[in-house]
C-alpha positions as CSV (number, residue, x, y, z in Angstrom):
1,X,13.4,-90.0,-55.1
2,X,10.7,-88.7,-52.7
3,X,11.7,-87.4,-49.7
4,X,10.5,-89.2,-46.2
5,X,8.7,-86.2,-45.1
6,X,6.5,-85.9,-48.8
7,X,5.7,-89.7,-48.0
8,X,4.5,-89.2,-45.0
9,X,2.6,-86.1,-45.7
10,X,1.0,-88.4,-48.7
11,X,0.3,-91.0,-45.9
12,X,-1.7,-88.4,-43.7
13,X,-3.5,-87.0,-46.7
14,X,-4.8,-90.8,-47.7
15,X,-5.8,-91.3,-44.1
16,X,-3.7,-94.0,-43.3
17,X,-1.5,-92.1,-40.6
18,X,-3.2,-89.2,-38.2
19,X,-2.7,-85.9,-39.1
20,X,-1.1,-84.7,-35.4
21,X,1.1,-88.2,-35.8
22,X,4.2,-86.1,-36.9
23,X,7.2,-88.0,-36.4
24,X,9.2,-85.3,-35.2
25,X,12.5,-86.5,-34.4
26,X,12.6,-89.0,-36.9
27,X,12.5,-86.8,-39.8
28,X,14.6,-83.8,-38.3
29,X,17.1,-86.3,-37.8
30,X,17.8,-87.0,-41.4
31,X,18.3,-82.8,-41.9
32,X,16.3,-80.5,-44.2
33,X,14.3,-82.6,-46.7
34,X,13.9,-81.3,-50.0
35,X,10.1,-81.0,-50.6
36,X,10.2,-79.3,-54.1
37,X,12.7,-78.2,-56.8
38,X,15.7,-76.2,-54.4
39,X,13.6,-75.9,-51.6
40,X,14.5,-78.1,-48.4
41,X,12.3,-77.8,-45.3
42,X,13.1,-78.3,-41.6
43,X,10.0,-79.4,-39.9
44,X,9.0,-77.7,-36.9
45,X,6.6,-76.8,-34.2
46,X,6.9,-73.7,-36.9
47,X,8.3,-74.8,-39.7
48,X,11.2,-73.4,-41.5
49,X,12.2,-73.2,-45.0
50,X,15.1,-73.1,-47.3
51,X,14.9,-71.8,-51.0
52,X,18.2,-71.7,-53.2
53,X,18.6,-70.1,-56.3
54,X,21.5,-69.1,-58.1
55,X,21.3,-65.9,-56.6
56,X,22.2,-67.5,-53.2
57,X,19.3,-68.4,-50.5
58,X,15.8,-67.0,-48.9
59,X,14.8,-68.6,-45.9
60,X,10.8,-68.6,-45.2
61,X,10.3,-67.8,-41.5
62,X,13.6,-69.0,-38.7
63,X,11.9,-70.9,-36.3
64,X,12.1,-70.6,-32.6
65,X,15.1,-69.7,-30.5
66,X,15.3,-73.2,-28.7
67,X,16.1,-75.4,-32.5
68,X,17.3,-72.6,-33.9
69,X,21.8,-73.8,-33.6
70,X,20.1,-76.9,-34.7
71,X,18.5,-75.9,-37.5
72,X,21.2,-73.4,-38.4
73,X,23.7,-76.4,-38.7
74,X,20.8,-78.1,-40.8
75,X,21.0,-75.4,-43.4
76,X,24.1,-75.1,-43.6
77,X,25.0,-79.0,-44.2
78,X,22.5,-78.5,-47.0
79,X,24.1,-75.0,-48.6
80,X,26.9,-73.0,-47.0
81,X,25.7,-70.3,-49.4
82,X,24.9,-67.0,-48.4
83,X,21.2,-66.2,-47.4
84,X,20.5,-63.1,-48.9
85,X,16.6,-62.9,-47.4
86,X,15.0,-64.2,-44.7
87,X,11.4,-63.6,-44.5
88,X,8.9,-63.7,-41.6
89,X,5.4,-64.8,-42.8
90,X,4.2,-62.8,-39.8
91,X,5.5,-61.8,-36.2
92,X,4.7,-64.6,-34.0
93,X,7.8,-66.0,-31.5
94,X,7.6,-69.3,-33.1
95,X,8.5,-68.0,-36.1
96,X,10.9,-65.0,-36.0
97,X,13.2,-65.9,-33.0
98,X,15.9,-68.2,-35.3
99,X,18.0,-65.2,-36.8
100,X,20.7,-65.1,-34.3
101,X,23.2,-68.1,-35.6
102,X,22.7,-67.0,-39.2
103,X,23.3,-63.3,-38.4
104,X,26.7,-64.4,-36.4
105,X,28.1,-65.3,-39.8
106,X,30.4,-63.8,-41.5
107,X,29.7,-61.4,-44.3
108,X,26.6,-59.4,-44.6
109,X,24.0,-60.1,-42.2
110,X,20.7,-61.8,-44.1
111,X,17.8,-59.0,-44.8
112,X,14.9,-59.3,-42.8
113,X,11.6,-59.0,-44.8
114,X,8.1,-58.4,-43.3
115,X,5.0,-56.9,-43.9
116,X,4.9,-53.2,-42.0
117,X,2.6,-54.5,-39.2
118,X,5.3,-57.1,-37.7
119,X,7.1,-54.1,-36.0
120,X,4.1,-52.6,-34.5
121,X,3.5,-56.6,-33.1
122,X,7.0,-56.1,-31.7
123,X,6.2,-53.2,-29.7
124,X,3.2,-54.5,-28.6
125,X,4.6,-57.3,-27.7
126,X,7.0,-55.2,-25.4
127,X,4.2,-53.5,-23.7
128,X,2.5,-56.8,-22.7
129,X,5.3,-59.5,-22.1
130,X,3.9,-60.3,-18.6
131,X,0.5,-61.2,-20.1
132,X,1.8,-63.1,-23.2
133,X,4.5,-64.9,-20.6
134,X,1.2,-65.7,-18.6
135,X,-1.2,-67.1,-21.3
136,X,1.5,-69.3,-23.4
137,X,2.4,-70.9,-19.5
138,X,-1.5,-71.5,-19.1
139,X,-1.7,-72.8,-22.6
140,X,1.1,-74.7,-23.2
141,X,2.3,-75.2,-19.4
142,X,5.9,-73.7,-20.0
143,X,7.9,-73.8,-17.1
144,X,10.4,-71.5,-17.7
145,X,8.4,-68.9,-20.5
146,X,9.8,-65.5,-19.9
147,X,8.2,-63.5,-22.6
148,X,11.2,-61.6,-24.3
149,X,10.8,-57.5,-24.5
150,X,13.4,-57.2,-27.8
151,X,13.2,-59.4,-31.2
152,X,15.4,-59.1,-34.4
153,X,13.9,-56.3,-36.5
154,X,12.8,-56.3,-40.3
155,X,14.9,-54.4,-42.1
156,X,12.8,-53.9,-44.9
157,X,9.3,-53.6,-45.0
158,X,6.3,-53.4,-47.7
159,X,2.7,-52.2,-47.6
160,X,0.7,-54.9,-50.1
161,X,3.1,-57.1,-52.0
162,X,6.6,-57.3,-52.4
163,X,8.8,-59.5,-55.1
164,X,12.1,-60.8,-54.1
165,X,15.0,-62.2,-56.9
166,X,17.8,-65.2,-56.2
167,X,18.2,-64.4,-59.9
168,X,16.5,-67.9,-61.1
169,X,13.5,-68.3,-58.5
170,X,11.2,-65.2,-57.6
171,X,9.3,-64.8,-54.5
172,X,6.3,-63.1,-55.2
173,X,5.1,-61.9,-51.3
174,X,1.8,-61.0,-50.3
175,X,0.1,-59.2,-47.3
176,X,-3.0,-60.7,-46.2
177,X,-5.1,-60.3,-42.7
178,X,-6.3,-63.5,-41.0
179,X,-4.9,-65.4,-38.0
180,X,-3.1,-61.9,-37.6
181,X,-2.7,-58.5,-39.2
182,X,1.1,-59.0,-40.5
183,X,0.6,-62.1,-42.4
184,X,2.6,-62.4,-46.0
185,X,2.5,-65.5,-48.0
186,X,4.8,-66.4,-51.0
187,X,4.6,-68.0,-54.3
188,X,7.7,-69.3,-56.2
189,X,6.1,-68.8,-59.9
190,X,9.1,-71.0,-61.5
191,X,8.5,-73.9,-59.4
192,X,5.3,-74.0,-58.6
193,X,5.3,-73.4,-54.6
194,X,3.2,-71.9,-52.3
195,X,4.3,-70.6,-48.9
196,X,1.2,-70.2,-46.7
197,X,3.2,-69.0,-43.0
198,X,-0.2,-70.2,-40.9
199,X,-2.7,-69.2,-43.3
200,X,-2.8,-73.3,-43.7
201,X,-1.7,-75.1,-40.5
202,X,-3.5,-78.3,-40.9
203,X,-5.9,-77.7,-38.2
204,X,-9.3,-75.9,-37.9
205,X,-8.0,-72.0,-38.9
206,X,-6.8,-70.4,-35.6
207,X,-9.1,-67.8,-36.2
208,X,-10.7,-67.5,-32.7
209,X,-8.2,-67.4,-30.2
210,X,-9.7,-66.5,-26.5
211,X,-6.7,-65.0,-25.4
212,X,-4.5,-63.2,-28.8
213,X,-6.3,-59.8,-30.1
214,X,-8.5,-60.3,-33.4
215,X,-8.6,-62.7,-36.1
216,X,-9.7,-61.7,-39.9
217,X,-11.9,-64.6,-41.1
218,X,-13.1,-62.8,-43.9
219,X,-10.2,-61.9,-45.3
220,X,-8.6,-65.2,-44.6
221,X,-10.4,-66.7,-46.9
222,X,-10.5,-64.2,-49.5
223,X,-6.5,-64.7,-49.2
224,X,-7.0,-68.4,-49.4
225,X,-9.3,-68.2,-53.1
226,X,-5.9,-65.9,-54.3
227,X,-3.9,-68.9,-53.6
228,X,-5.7,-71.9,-54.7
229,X,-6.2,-69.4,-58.1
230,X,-2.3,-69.6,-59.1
231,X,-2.7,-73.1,-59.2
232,X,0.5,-74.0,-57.2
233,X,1.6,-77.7,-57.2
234,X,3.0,-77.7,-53.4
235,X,1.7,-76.1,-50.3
236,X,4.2,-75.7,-47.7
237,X,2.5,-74.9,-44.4
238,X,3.3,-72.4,-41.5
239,X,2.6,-75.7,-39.0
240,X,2.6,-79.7,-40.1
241,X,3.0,-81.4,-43.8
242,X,3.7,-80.6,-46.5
243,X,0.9,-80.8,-49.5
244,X,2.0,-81.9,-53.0
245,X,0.0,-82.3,-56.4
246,X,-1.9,-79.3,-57.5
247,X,-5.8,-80.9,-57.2
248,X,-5.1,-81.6,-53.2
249,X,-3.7,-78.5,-52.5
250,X,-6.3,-76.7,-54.3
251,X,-9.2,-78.6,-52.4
252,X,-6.9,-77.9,-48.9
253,X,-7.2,-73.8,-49.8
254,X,-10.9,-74.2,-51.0
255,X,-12.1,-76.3,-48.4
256,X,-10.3,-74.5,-45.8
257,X,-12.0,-70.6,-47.5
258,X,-15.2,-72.6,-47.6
259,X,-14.8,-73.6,-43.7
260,X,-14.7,-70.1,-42.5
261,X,-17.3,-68.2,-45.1
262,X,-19.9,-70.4,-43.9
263,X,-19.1,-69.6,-40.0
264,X,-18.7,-65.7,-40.8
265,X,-22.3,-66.1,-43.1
266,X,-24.1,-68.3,-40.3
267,X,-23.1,-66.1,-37.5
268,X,-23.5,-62.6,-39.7
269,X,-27.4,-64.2,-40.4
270,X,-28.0,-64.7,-36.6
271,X,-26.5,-61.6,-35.5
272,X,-28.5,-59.5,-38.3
273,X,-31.8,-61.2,-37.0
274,X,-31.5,-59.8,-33.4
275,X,-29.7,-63.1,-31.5
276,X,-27.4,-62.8,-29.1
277,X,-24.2,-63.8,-28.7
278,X,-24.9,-66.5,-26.2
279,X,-27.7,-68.0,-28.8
280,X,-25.5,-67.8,-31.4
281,X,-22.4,-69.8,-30.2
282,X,-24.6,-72.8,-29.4
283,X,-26.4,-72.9,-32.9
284,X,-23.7,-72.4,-35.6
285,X,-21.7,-75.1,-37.1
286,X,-19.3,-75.8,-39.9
287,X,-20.4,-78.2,-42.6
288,X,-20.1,-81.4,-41.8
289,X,-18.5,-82.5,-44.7
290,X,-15.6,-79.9,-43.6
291,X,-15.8,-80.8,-40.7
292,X,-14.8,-83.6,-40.8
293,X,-11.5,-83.1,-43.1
294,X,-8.3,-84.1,-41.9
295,X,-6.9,-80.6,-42.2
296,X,-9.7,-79.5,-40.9
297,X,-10.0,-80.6,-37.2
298,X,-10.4,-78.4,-34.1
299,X,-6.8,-79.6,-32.4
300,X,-5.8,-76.0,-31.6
301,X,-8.9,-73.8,-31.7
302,X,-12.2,-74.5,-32.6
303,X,-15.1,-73.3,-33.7
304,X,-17.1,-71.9,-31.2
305,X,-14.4,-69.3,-30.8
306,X,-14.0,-68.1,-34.0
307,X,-17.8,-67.6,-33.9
308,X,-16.8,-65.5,-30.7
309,X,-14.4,-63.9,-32.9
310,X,-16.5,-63.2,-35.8
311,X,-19.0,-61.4,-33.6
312,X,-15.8,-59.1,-31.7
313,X,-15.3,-58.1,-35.3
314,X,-18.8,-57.0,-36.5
315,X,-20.5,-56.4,-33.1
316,X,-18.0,-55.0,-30.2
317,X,-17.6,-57.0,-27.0
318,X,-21.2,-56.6,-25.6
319,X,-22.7,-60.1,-26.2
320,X,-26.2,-58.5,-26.5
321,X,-27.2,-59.7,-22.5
322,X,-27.9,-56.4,-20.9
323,X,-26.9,-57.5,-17.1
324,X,-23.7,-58.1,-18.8
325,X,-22.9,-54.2,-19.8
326,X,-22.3,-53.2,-16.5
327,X,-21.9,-56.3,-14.5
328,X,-21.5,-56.9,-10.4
329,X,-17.9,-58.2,-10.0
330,X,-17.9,-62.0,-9.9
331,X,-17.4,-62.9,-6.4
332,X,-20.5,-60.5,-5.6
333,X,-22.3,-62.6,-7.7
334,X,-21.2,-65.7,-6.6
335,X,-21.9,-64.9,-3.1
336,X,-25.5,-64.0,-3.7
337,X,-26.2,-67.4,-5.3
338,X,-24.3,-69.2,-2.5
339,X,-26.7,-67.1,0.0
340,X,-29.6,-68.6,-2.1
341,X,-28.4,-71.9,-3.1
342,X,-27.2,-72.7,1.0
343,X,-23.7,-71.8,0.8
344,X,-20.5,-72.5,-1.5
345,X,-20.5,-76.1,-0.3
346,X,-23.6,-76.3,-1.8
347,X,-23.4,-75.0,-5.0
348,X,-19.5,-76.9,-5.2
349,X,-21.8,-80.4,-4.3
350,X,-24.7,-79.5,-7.5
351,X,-21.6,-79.3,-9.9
352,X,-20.6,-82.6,-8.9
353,X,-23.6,-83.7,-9.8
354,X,-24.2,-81.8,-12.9
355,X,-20.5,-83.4,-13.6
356,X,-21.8,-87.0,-13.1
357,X,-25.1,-86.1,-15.2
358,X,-22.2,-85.7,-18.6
359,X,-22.9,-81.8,-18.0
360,X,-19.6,-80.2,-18.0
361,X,-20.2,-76.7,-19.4
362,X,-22.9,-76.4,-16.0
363,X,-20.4,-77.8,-13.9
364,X,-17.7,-76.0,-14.7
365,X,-19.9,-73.1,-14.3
366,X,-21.4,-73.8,-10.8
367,X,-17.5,-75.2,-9.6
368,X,-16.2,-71.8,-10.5
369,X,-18.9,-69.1,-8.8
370,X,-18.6,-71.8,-5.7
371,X,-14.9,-71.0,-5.3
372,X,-15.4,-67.1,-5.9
373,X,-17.8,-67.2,-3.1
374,X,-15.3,-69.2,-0.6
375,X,-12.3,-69.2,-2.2
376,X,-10.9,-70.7,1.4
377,X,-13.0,-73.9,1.5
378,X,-10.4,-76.6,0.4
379,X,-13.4,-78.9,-0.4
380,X,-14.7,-76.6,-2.7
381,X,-11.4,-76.2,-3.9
382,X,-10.8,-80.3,-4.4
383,X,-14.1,-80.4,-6.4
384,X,-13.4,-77.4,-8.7
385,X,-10.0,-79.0,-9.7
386,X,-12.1,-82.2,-10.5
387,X,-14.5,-80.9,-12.6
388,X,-11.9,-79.0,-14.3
389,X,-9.7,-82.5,-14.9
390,X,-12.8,-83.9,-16.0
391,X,-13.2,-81.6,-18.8
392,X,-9.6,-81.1,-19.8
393,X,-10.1,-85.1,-20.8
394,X,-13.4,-84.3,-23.1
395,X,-11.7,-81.5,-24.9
396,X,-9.9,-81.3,-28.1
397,X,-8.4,-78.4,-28.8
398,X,-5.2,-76.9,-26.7
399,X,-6.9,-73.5,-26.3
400,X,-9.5,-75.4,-24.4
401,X,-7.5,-77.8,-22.5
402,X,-4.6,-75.2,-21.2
403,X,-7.0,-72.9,-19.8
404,X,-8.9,-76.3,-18.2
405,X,-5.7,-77.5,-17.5
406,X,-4.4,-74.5,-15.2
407,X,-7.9,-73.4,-13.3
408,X,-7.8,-77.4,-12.0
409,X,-4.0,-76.9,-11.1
410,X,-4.9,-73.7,-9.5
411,X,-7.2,-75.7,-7.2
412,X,-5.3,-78.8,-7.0
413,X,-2.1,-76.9,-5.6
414,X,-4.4,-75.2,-3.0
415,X,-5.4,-78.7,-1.5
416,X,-1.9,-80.5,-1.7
417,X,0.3,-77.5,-1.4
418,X,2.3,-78.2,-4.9
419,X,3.9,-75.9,-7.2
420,X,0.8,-74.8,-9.5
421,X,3.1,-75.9,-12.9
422,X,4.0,-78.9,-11.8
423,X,0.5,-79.8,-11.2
424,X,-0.6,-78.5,-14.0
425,X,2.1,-81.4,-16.3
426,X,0.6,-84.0,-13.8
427,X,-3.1,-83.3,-14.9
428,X,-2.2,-82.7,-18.8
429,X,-0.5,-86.1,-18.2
430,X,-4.2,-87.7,-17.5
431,X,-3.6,-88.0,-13.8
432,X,-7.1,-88.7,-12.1
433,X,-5.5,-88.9,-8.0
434,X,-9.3,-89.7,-6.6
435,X,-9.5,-92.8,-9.2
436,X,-7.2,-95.8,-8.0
437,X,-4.9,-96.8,-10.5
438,X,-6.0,-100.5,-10.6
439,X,-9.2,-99.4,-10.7
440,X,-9.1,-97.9,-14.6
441,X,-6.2,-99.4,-16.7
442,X,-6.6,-97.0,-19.4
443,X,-6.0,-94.1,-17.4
444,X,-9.9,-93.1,-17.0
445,X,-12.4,-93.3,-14.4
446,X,-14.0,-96.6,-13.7
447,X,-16.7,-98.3,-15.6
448,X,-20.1,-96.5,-14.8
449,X,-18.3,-93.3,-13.1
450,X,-18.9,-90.1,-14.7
451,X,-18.2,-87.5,-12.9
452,X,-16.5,-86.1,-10.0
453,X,-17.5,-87.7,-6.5
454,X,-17.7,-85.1,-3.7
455,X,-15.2,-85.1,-1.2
């Protein structure tokens, strides 16, 4: 019989049920599901996996410290065997930090099995938990995110690849470089499955993220075309559904390879003919018919930034502007324009306008150098937090909307005085507070408004 999760996951790859319409709670509360011959799955924000053999158990990746008693208990009401190996597909909180209840056990503790880089993460991860507790609060709005300084250490590493026995079922492990330098993907030969970590997470790749270190979309999908050519019949996914029947989860790896050659090839072209950075982010696109996959949407990051990306790779930080080498700071720049423009008040009231005109990007632009140049002025301040709200609504992805999210709580808690986080849940939560309720029922701005009235 076909498990709930496998019917669903058919249901979002027919298009009859969104993609991001995971039913969370339903399906965790039925336990692991078993999504292919002895191995279960416990679906996640990262998702966790159980492989049995009759050489005991592997788990791929442990989750997050929050689920993890719960997810512990739904392992163990599947097998109470020992797990011999549990193996982090790459170093990331989400899906390392779920070790603890299985090492508590008694008997030998389960060995840890990364790729060599995953340490190194650790470490640096030690060095900058103030910065990572900072961006995942302005991404995510976590209101209690205290980046931890210690993690439960691999204790066996490999180079390049790696093969692992439960006597029956092999795990055939992999080292490949794309949404991070630790990443190892499995393949199960005997039953046909394929372990991706977030190689594949159902989303545009997360290859240009503004605020982690550097993405490898090259290699990504040169790791990608090695999967798709062992022809497995199931792709389990570091994030969302599971993908069975070997034609669809070939077309998932091809199309997703495809997806990022032709950004690295479009951006590579522009930047070998002498554009700039600035030019080059506004021209290149994926291919439409990629784009507009289901597994293929910009949800988390997008393209623009892994253009961004691509060119940090093959070009350095210096976007090719030369004023921007050796810039004046910003609020020295922002106060020359407000001495030429008539003030901060004045440049705050022409990104209202540019907001009413559907112009965001200038908006956002103009809001922000009018704030550096009076960062006192609560009317600037009340007009920067609109604009931001306003483009928090038109944006996709949750890379975009966090950081739009915070700069209009920064704002917002200057003119009312709140705690910036819990302003910051009241805007992600579509609040509008210069719209009256009655005025928009479905949470928007009334018919005809645009943008942002002044104050």
């Amino acid at each position: 019989m076909t498990s709930p999760i496998l019917e669903h996951a058919d249901s979002v790859w027919r298009g009859s049920v969104p993609p991001q319409e995971v039913p969370l709670r339903d399906l965790r509360s039925r336990g692991v599901q078993e999504v292919a011959e002895g191995v279960v799955m416990w679906p996640a924000f990262g998702n966790v996996y159980g492989i049995r053999g009759d050489g005991g158990l592997a788990l791929f990746d442990s989750g997050n410290n929050v689920d993890a008693r719960t997810m512990h208990a739904a392992m163990r009401a599947w097998s109470d065997e020992p797990v011999r190996y549990a193996i982090f597909s790459h170093g990331h909180f989400d899906h390392v930090a779920g070790m603890e209840p299985f090492d508590a056990e008694s008997g030998p503790r389960p060995q840890v099995i990364a790729h060599e880089k995953v340490a190194a993460r650790f470490v640096r991860y030690a060095r900058t938990a103030g910065y990572n507790t900072v961006i995942n609060q302005r991404q995510f709005g976590f209101t209690r995110m205290v980046w931890p300084t210690s993690f439960r250490q691999p204790d066996l590493t490999y180079h390049d690849r790696i093969d692992l026995s439960l006597g029956d079922v092999t795990l055939e492990l992999r080292h490949a470089r794309g949404e991070t330098d630790d990443a190892t993907w499995a393949f199960l030969p005997e039953r046909g499955v394929l372990l991706t970590g977030d190689l594949f997470i159902w989303v545009t790749p997360n290859a240009g993220n503004p605020q982690k270190v550097q993405r490898y979309p090259d290699e990504w999908a040169l790791a990608l075309r090695k999967m798709a050519a062992l022809s497995p019949e199931v792709l389990l996914p570091g994030h969302g559904l599971p993908i069975a029947g070997a034609a669809r989860v070939r077309q998932a790896l091809t199309d997703t390879a495809d997806y990022l050659d032709s950004l690295v090839e479009q951006t590579l072209d522009m930047m070998n003919a002498g554009a700039r950075l600035d030019e080059i982010i506004h021209a290149v696109r994926p291919p439409e018919a990629l784009a507009g996959r289901p597994y293929l949407q910009p949800h988390y990051d997008e393209p623009e930034f892994v253009v961004r990306n691509i060119w940090r790779l093959y070009g350095g930080w210096h976007d090719g502007n030369p004023a921007h080498l050796k810039p004046p700071p910003d609020d020295v720049l922002a106060h020359a324009l407000a001495g030429l423009s008539g003030g901060a008040a004045a440049l705050a009231t022409r990104a209202a306008t540019a907001a009413a005109e559907g112009d965001l990007r200038l908006a956002c632009q103009l809001a922000e150098l009018a704030t550096q140049a009076d960062p006192s002025d609560r009317k600037v301040h009340e007009i920067r937090a609109r604009v931001y709200t306003l483009r928090v609504r038109q944006e996709t992805s949750t890379m975009s909307r966090g950081v739009y999210t915070w700069a209009a709580a920064e704002s917002r808690s200057v003119t009312t005085g709140k705690d910036l986080l819990d302003v910051y849940h009241e805007i992600a939560g579509g609040q509008m507070w210069w719209v009256p309720s009655t005025a928009a029922p479905d949470g928007g701005r009334p018919p005809g408004a645009r943008g942002p009235a002044a104050p």
